[in-house]
C-alpha positions as CSV (number, residue, x, y, z in Angstrom):
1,X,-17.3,-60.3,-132.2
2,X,-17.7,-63.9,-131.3
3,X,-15.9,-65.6,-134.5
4,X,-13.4,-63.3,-133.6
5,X,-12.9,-64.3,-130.2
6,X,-13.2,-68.1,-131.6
7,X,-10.4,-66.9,-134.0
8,X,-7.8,-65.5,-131.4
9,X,-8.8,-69.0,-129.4
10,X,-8.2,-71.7,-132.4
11,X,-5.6,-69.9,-134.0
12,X,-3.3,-68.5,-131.1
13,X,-3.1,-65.1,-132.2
14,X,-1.9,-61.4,-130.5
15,X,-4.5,-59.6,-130.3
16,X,-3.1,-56.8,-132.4
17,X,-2.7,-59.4,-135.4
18,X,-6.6,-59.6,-135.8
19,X,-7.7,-59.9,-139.2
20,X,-8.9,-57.2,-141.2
21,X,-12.2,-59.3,-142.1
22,X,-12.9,-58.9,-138.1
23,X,-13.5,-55.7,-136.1
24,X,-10.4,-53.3,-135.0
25,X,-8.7,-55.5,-132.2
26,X,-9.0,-53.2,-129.6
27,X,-13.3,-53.5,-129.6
28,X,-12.9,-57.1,-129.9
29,X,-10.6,-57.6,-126.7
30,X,-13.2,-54.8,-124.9
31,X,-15.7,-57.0,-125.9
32,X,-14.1,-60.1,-124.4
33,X,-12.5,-58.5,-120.9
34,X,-16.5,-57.1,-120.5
35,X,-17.8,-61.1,-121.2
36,X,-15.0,-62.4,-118.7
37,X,-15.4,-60.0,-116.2
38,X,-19.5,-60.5,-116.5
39,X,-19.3,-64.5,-116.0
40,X,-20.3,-64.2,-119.6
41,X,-18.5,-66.9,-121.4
42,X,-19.1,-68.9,-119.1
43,X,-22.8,-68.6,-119.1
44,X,-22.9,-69.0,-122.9
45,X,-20.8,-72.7,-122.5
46,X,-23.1,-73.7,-120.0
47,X,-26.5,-73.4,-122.2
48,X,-24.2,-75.0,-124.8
49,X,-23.4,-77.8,-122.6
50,X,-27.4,-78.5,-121.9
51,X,-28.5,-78.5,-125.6
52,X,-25.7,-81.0,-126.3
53,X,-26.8,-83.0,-123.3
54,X,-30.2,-82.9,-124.2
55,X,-28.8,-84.0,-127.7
56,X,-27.1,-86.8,-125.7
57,X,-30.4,-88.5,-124.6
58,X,-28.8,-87.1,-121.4
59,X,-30.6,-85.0,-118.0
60,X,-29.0,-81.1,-117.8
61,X,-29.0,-82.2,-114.3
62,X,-26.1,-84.7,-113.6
63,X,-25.1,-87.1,-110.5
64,X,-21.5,-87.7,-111.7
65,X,-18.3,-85.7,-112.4
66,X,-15.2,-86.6,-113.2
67,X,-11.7,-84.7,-112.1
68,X,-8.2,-83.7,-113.2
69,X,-5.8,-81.3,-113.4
70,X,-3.3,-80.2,-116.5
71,X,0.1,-78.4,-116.0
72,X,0.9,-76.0,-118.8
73,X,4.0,-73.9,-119.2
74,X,3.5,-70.2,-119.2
75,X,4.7,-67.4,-121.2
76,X,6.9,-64.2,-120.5
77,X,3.7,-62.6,-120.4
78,X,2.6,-64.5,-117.2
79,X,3.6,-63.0,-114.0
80,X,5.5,-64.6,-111.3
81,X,2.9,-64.2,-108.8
82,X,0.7,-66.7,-110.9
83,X,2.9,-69.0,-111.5
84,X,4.5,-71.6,-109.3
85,X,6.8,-74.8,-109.3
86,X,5.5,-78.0,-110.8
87,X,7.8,-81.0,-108.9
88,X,6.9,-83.4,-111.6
89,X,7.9,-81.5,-114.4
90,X,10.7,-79.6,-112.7
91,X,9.7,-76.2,-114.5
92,X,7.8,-73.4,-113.7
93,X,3.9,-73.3,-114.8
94,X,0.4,-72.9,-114.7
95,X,-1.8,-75.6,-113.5
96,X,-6.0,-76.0,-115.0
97,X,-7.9,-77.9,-112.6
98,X,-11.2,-79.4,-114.4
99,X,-14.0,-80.9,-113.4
100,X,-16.2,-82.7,-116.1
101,X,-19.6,-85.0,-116.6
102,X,-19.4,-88.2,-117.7
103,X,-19.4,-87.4,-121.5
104,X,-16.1,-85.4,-121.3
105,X,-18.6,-81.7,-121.0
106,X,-16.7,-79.6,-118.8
107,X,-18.7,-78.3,-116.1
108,X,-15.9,-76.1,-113.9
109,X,-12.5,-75.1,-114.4
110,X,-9.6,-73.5,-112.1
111,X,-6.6,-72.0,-113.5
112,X,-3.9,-71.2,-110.9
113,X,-0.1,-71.7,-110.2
114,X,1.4,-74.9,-110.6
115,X,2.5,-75.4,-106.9
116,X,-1.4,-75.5,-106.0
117,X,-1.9,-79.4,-105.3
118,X,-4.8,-81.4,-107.0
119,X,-6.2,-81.5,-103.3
120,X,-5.8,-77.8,-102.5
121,X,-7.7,-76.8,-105.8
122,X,-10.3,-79.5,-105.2
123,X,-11.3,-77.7,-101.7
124,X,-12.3,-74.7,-103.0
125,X,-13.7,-76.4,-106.5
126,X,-15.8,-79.0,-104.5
127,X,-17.8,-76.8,-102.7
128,X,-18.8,-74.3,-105.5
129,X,-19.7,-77.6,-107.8
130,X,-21.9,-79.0,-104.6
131,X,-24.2,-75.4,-105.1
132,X,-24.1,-75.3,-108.7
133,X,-25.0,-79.0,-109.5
134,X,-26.7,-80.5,-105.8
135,X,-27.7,-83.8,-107.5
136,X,-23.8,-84.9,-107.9
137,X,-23.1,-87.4,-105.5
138,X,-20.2,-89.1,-107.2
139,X,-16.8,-87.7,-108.2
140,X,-14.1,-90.1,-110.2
141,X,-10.5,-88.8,-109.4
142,X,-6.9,-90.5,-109.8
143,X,-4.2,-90.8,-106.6
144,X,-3.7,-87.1,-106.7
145,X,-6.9,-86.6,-104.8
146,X,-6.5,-89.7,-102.4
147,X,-6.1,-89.1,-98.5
148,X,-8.1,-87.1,-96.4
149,X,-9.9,-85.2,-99.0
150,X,-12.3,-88.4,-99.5
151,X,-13.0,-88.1,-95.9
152,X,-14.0,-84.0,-96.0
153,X,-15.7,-84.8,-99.3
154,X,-18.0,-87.3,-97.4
155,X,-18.5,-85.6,-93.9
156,X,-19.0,-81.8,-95.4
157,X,-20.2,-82.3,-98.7
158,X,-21.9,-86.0,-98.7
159,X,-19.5,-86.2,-102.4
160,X,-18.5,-89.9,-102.6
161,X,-14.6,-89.1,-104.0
162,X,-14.0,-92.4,-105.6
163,X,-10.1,-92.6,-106.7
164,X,-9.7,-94.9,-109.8
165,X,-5.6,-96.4,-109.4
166,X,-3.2,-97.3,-112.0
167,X,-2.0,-100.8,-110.8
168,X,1.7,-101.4,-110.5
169,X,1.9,-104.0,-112.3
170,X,0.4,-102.2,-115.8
171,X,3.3,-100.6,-118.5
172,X,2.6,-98.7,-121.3
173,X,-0.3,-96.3,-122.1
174,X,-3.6,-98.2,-120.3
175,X,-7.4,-96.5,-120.5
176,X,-8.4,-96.1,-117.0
177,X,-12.2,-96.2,-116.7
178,X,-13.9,-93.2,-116.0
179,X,-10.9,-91.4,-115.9
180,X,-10.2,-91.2,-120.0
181,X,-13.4,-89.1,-119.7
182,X,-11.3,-85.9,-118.0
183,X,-8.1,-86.7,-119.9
184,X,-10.1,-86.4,-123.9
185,X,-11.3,-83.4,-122.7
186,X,-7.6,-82.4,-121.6
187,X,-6.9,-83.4,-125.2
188,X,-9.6,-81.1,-126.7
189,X,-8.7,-78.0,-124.9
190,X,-5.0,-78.9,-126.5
191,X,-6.8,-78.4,-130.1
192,X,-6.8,-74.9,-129.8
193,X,-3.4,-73.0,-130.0
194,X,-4.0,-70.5,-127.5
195,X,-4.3,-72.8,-124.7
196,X,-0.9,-75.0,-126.0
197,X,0.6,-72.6,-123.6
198,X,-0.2,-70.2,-120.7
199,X,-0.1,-66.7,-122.3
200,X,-2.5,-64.7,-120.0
201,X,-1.7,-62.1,-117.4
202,X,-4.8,-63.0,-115.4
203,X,-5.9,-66.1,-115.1
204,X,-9.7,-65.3,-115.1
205,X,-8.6,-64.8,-118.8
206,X,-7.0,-68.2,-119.6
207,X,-10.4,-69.5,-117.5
208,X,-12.3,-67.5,-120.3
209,X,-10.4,-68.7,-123.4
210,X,-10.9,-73.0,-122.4
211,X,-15.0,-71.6,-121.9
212,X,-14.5,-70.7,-125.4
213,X,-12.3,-73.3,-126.8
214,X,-15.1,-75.8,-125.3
215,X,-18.5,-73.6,-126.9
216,X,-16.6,-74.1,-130.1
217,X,-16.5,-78.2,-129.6
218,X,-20.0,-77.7,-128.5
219,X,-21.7,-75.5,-131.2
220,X,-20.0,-77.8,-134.0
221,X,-21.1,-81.1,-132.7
222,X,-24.5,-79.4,-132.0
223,X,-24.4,-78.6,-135.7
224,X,-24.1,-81.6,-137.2
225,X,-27.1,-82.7,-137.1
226,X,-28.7,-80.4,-139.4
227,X,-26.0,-81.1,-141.6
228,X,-27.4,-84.6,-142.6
229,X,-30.0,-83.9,-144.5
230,X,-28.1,-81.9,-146.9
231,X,-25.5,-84.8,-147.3
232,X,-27.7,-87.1,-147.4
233,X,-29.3,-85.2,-150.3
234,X,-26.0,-84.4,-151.9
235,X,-25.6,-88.8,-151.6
236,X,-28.6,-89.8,-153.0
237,X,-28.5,-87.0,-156.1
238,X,-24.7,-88.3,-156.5
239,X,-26.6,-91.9,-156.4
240,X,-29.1,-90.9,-159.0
C-alpha cells in the first residue's frame, strides 16, 4: 500500500490508472484518505526526519527553522473556494507554506489559496511550530515576512524572525544564506509529478502527498548507507 502511494506521488498518476502489480485503486486511496485523515503520513515523515537527523550527527530537537512559501497553479479539479489570486504571478493558484530545519528537512507545511499572504499563513504556522518544537528560538525568512510579524513573533512567541534581504544592487540568480536551505527543499518537492501542479480537492490531501514526496527523499538517503558495503565489495572484486 505504501509503494503504491509512493507511486501515484513520483509518477503523477489518476488514481484509477494504478498498476496492476499494486492493489485495486480504490483500497489503495481508502488506505491513504484513512492515513491523511489520521495525521498518519505525517507521523511516518516525522520519525523519518529523526533517523536522518540522527544520521546527520544532528539533535531530533532543533533551535532553528527556516521559512518559505511556493505558489503552484491548480487543476480543474481544485475548487474555487481553495483557490485564490496570486498578484505576482497574475493567475489563479494554490499557495504551500513551509517551514524547514536547517538541513532542508521539512518540519511543517500549509497548503491554502494563493491570496493568503506569507504573513497571514505564518500566524497560524508559528504558533503550532512553538508547541511542537519549544527549543526553536530562531526563524530565517525573506521580505515577505518583514513588518510587524517580527514584532508578534518576539512579544507572543519569544521567535527571533530574522529576515535575510536580497540587496538592490545584486542581478542574476545569488544564494542567499540560510534561505537556499527552504528554496532546495522547494526544489525537491518539484521532483515528484504530482506536486508539479495542484490537483487535490482538499488540501489536507496535497498536505499529505509533499509528507510523502519528502519520506521518499528520506528513506532513500537513509538507505544509502547500507548500500556501501555491497559496492564497496562489488569495487574491490572488480579490482581483484
Amino acid at each position: 500500500m505504501l509503494d503504491a502511494v509512493f507511486y501515484v506521488t513520483d509518477n503523477g498518476i489518476k488514481w484509477r490508472a494504478m498498476p496492476c502489480d499494486f492493489p485495486a485503486w480504490d483500497r489503495v486511496y481508502a488506505f491513504f484518505r484513512r492515513w491523511r485523515r489520521h495525521g498518519l503520513a505525517q507521523e511516518f515523515h516525522d520519525r523519518l526526519r529523526g533517523r536522518a537527523r540522527r544520521a546527520e550527527g544532528r539533535k531530533v530537537e532543533l533551535t532553528a527553522t527556516v521559512i518559505d512559501s511556493q505558489s503552484v497553479k491548480g487543476a480543474a479539479s481544485v475548487p474555487a473556494v481553495s483557490r485564490g489570486y496570486d498578484g505576482g504571478k497574475k493567475i489563479n493558484r494554490r499557495r504551500r507554506h513551509v517551514i524547514t530545519d536547517s538541513l532542508g528537512l521539512l518540519l511543517m507545511v500549509l497548503v491554502c489559496a494563493a491570496d493568503v499572504t506569507d504573513r497571514q499563513a505564518a500566524c497560524g504556522m508559528l504558533p503550532r511550530l512553538r508547541t511542537r518544537f519549544p527549543k526553536i528560538t530562531l526563524v530565517w525568512a525573506d521580505g515577505g515576512y518583514a513588518g510587524r510579524l517580527v514584532d508578534w513573533a518576539r512579544q507572543k512567541l519569544r521567535l527571533t524572525l530574522r529576515i535575510v534581504k536580497r540587496s538592490d544592487d545584486m542581478t542574476g540568480f545569488v544564494v542567499l544564506p540560510r534561505r537556499w536551505v527552504v528554496e532546495r527543499t522547494l526544489v525537491w518537492l518539484m521532483r515528484s509529478r504530482r506536486l508539479v501542479r495542484d490537483f487535490e480537492t482538499l488540501p489536507a490531501s496535497g498536505e499529505a502527498f509533499i509528507y510523502f514526496s519528502q519520506a521518499m527523499l528520506l528513506s532513500r538517503r537513509l538507505a544509502r548507507p547500507a548500500c556501501r558495503p555491497h559496492q564497496e565489495r562489488s569495487r574491490r572484486v572488480a579490482a581483484a
